[in-house]
C-alpha positions as protocol buffer text, in pm:
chain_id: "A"
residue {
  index: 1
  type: UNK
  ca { x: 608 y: -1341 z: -2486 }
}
residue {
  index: 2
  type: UNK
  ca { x: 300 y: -1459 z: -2284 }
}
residue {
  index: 3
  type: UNK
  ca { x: 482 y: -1581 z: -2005 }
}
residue {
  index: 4
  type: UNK
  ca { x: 629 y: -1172 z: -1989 }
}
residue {
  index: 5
  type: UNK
  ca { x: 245 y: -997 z: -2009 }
}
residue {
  index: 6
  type: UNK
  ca { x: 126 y: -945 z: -1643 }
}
residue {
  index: 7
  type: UNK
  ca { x: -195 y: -1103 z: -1683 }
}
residue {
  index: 8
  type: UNK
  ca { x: -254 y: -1207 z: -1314 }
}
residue {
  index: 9
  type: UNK
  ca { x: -228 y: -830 z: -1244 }
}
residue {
  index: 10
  type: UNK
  ca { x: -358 y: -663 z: -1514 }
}
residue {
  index: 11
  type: UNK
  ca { x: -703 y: -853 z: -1426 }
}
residue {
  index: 12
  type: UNK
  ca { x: -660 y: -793 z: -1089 }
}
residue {
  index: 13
  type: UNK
  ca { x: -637 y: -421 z: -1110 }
}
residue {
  index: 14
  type: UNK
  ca { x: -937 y: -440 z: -1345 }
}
residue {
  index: 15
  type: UNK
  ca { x: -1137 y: -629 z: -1062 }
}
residue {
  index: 16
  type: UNK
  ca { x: -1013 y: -328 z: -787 }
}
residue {
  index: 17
  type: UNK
  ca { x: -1186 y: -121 z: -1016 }
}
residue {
  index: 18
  type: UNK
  ca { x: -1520 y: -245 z: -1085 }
}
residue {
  index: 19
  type: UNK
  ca { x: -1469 y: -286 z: -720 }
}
residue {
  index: 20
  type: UNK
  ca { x: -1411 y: 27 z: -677 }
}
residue {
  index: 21
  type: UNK
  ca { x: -1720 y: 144 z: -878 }
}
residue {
  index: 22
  type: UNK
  ca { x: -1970 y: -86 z: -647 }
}
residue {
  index: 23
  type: UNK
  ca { x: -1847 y: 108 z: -397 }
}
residue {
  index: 24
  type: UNK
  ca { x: -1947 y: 437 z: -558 }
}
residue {
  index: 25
  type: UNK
  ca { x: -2286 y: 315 z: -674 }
}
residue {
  index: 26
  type: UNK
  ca { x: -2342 y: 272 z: -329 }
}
residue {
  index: 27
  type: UNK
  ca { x: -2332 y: 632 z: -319 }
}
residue {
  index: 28
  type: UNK
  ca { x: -2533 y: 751 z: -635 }
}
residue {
  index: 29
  type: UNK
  ca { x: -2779 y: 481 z: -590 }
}
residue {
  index: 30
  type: UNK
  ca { x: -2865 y: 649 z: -221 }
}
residue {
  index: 31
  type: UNK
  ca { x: -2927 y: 304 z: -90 }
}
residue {
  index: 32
  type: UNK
  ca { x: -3042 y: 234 z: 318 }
}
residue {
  index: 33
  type: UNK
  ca { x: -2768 y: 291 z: 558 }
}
residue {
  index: 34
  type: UNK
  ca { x: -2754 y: -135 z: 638 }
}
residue {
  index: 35
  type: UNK
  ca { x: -2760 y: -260 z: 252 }
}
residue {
  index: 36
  type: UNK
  ca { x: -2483 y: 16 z: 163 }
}
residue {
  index: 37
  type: UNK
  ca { x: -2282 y: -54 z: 489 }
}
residue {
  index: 38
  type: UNK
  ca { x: -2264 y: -394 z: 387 }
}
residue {
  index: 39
  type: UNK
  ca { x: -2164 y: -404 z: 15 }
}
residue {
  index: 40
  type: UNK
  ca { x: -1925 y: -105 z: 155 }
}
residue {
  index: 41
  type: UNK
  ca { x: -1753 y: -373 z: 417 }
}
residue {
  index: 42
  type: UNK
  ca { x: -1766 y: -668 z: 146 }
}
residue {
  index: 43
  type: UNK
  ca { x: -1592 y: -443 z: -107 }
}
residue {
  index: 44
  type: UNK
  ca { x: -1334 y: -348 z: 121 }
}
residue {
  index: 45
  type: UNK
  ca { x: -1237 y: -672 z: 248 }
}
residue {
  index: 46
  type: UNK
  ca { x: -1250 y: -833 z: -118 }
}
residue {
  index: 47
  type: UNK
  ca { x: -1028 y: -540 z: -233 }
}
residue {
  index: 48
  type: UNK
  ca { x: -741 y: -619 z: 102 }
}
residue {
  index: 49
  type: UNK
  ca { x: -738 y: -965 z: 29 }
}
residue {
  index: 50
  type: UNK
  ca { x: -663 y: -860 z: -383 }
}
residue {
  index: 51
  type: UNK
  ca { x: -406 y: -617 z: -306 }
}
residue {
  index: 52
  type: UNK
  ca { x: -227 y: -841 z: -51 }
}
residue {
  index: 53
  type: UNK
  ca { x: -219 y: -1154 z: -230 }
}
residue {
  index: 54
  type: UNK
  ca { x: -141 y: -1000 z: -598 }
}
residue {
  index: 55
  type: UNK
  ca { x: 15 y: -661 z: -580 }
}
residue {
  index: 56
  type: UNK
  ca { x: 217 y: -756 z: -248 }
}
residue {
  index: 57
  type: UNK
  ca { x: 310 y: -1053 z: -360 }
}
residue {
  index: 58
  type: UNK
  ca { x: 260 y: -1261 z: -44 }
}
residue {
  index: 59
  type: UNK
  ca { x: 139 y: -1584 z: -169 }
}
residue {
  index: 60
  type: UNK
  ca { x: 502 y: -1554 z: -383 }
}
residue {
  index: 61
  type: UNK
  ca { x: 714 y: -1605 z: -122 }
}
residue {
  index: 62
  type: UNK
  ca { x: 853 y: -1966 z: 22 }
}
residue {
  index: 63
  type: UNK
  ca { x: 734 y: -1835 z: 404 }
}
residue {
  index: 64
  type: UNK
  ca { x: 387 y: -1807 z: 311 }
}
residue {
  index: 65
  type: UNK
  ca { x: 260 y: -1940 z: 639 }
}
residue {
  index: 66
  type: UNK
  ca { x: 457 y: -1650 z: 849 }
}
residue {
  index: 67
  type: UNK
  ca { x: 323 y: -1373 z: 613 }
}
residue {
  index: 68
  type: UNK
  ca { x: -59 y: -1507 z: 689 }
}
residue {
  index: 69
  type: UNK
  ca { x: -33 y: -1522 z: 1073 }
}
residue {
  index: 70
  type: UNK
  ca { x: 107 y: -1158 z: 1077 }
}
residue {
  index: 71
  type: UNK
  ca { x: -187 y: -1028 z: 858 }
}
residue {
  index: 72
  type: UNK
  ca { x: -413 y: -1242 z: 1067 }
}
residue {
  index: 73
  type: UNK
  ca { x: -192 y: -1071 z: 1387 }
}
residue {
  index: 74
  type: UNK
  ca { x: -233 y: -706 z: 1231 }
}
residue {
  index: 75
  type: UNK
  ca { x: -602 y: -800 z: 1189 }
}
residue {
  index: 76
  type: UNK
  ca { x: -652 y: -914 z: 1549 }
}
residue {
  index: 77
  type: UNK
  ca { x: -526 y: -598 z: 1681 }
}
residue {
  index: 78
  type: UNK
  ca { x: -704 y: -404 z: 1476 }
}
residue {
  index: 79
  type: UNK
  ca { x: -1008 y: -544 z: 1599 }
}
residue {
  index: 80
  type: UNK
  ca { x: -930 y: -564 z: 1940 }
}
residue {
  index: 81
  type: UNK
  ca { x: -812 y: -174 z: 1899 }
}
residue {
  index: 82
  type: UNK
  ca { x: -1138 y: -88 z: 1739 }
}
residue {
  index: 83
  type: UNK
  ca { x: -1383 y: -274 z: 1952 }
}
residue {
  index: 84
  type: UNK
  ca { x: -1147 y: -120 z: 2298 }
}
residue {
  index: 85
  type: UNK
  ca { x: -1238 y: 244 z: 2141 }
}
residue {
  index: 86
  type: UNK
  ca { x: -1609 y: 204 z: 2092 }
}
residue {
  index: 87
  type: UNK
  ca { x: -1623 y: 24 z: 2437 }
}
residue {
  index: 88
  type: UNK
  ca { x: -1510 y: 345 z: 2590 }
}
residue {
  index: 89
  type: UNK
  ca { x: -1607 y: 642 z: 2366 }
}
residue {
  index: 90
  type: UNK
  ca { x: -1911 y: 555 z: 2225 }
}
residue {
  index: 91
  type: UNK
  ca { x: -2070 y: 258 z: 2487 }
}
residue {
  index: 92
  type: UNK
  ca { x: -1937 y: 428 z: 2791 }
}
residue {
  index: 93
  type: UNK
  ca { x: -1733 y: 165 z: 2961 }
}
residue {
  index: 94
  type: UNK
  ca { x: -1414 y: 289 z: 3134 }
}
């Protein structure tokens, strides 16, 4: 019967939320725009990384090493698409 009880999960979704609630004492705490910014962007990477290695299953899978470059891909060009914006909304570059 232990080998049937989700434990790996069930801990994991407890961990997104206390997560979850460091990110919303942030809030009620009213803490300085850098110090919240910061446990904000910590948070939210900790919580990806959780969700994509235990609810998405991807360290699961045989092709583990495929499923890691595309993430690191996706992340790429999401920082690459980010950094392109603010270079020519907010900077002023065109």
């Amino acid at each position: 019967m232990k080998e049937l009880f989700p434990l790996k999960q069930v801990m994991g979704f407890i961990f997104s939320l206390v997560l979850t609630a460091v990110a919303l004492a942030v809030l009620l705490f009213d803490m300085s725009f850098a110090v919240g910014m910061t446990i904000l962007l910590v948070t939210a990477f900790i919580q990806a990384g959780l969700q994509l290695i235990l609810f998405m299953h991807a360290g699961e899978s045989n092709d583990k090493a495929s499923i890691y470059t595309n993430v690191l891909y996706g992340i790429i060009i999401a920082i690459v698409t980010i950094l392109g914006t603010m270079l020519t909304m907010v900077w002023g570059y065109v």
